[in-house]
N, C-alpha and C positions, 0 to 999 in steps of 0.2 A: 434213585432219589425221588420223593415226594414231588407233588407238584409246587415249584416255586413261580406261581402268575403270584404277583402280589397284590392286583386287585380279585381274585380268586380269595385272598387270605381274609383282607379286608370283608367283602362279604358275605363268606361264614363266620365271619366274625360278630361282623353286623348284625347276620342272622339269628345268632343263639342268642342276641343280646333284646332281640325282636320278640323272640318267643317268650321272654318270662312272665309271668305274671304282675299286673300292674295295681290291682286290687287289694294290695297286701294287708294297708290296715284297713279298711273297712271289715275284711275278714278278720282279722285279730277282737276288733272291737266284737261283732257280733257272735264269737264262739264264747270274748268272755261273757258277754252278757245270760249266753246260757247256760254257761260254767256256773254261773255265780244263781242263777237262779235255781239250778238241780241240785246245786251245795248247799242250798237253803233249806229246801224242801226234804232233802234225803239225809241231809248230813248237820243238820241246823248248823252251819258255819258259813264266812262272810268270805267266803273266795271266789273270784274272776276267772284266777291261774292253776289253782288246786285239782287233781281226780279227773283232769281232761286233757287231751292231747289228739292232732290232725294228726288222720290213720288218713289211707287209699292214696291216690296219685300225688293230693296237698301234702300230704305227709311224710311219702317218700322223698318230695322234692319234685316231681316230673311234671308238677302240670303244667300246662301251657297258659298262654294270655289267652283271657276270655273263658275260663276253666269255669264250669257253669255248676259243677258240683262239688262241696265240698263236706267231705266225711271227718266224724268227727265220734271220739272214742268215750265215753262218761264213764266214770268208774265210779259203782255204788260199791255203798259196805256190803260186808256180808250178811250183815244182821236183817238187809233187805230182801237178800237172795232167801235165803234161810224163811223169809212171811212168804214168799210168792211162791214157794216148792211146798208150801205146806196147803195149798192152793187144790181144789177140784177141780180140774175140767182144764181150762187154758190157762198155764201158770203165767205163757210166757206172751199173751195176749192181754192179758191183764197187767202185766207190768208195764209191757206199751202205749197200756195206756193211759196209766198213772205219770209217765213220763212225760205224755202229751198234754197233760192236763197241769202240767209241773210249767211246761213251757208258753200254754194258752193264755195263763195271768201275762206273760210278759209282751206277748203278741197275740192282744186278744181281737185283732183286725186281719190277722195274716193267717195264711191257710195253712193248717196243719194234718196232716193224716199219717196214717203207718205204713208198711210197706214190708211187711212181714217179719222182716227182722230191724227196720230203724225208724227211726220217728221223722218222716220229712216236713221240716220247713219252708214253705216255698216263699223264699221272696221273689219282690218281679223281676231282679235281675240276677238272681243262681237258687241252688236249694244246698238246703245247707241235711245230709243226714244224719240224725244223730244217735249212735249206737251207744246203749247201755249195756256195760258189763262187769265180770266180775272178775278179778285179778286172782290167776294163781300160782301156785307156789315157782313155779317155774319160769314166769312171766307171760305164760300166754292168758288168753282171756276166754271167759264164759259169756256166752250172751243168747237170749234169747231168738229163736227162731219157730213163729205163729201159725206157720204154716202146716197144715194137714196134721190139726189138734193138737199143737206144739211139741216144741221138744227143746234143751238146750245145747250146744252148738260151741266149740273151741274154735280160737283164729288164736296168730303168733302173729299183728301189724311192729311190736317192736323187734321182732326177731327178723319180721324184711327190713325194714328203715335201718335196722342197724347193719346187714348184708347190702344193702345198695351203697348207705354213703361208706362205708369201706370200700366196695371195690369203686367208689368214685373216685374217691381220695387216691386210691393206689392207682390210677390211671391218668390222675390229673384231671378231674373234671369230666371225662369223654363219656364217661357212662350217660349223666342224666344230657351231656348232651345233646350225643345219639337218640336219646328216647325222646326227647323232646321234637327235634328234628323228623324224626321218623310218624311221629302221631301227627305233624304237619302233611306229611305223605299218605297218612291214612286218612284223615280226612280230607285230605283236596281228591282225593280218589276211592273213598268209598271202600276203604279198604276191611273187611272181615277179618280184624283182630286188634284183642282185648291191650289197653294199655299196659297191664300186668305180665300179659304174653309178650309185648317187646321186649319191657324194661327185663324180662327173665332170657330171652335170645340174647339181646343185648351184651348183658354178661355173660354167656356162654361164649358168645363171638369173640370178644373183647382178650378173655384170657390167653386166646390163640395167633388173635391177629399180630402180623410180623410185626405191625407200626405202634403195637399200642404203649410206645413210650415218646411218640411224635407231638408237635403241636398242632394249630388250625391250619398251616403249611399242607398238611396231609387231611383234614376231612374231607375233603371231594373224596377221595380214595376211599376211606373208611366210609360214607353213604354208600359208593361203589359197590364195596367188597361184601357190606352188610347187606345189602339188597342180595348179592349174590347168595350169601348165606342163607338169607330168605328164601330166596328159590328153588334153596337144593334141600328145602325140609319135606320128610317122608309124611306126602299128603295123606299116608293111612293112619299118622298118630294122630290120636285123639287128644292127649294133654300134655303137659310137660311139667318139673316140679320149681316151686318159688322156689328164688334164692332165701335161708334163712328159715324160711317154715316147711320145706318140703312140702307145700299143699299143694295139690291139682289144679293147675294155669287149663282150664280147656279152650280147645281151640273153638272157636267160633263158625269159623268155614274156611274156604279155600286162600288164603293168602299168597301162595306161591306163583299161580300166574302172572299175577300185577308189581308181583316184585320182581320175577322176571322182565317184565315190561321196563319197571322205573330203573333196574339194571343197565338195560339195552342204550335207555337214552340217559343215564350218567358216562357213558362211555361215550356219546357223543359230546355230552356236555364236556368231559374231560380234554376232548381231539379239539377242538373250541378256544379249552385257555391253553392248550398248548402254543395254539397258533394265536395265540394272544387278541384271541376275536368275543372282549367281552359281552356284547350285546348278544350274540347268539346265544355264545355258553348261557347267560340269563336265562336265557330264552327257554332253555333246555331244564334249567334248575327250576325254573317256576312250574313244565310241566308237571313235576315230581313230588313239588311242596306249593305250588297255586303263588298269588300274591305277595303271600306273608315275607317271599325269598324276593327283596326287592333291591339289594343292592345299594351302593353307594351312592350311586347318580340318580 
């Protein structure tokens, strides 16, 4: 059986409830503000909500409190695609930055540049990227990529979002849990890997693991076992495929050491609330996930 400390329970409880995002509508506001400004410009129509939707970590669901970027999908007509491929030289550098220039009336004080494939926004407290593209028949998307005399460029963001919250749903929540929890361990430790590469282990781990029909009684175990998971990946691969789009998750660099480490000391923190000593077990959890794991008291 799972671990039953019930202040154990309490505090990953606590914890995922720690990580979400607090910022939610100030972001809602400022996506539609630019929805409604590139629907004007591109599509002469009066929409907020229309032709745009949060792609990358906001949009799968994973990102954390204090998520400092968020990505963001604009879908032009085709009758746009169609003027900019008719285009000499950089088709897809000139659309960037027509989109910038779409967005400069509306924040003509705020700094805006490109960034090879998206139009960054920077405000002073996140950047908001924003990717123009074009929808095809299948659902994935066309967009522009400026880089080294352009070229355009396929992504499938609804074919992952719609593969995460499935297997989240079929797990009860634990997927974006785990990912959540886990980018708290990458960054309290510096750890060399991509949020897309968890949330893609993540579920690979998940399908297999014995408990994954358990509740918060059992995430210590599940940190545990996923850590262990972690450590036992063949440092000679280089990438791995999304859930949903099959594209190339590359690895970033060595993550297997330090999950062997945050391993070593979840199995202390585990021996801890066995023995029903929670300030230590804390103690142990905070190595792994820094402050943020702060418990009840």
């Amino acid at each position: 059986m799972g671990n039953v400390n019930l202040g154990t329970y309490a505090d990953f409880e606590k914890f995922v409830k720690d990580l979400r995002t607090t910022n939610d509508s100030l972001i809602k506001i400022r996506k539609e503000s630019i929805t409604k400004r590139i629907n004007k410009d591109f599509r002469d129509l009066d929409s907020s909500t229309g032709w745009s939707r949060f792609v990358g970590s906001y949009g799968r669901g994973t990102a954390t409190k204090g998520v400092s970027d968020i990505d963001v999908l604009i879908e032009l007509p085709q009758k746009t695609y169609d003027r900019f491929n008719r285009y000499i030289g950089n088709k897809q550098s000139a659309l960037l930055q027509e989109v910038k220039r779409s967005i400069s009336t509306l924040y003509p004080t705020t700094k805006i540049g490109g960034d090879g494939q998206v139009v960054v926004v920077e405000f002073n407290d996140m950047l908001f990227e924003i990717l123009p593209a074009f929808r095809n028949i299948d659902n994935s998307f066309t967009y522009p990529d400026s880089n080294n005399g352009g070229r355009w460029k396929t992504c499938k963001p609804i074919h992952e979002i719609n593969a995460i919250n499935e297997q989240n749903k079929k797990y009860n929540k634990k997927i974006k849990h785990l990912v959540r929890m886990m980018k708290a361990w990458k960054e309290t430790n510096n750890v060399p890997i991509s949020g897309l590469l968890i949330e893609t282990l993540a579920m690979n781990f998940m399908k297999n693991w014995e408990y994954n029909d358990k509740s918060f009684v059992y995430y210590d175990w599940m940190i545990r076992d996923f850590l262990y998971y972690l450590s036992e990946q063949d440092k000679e691969q280089s990438f791995w495929k999304a859930w949903g789009s099959g594209q190339y998750v590359w690895r970033e660099g060595i993550f297997e050491n330090k999950a062997r480490n945050a391993y070593e000391i979840s199995v202390e923190a585990i021996r801890y609330s066995s023995s029903e000593n929670l300030s230590l077990e804390r103690k142990k959890w905070r190595q792994i996930f820094g402050n943020c794991y702060r418990g009840l008291a």
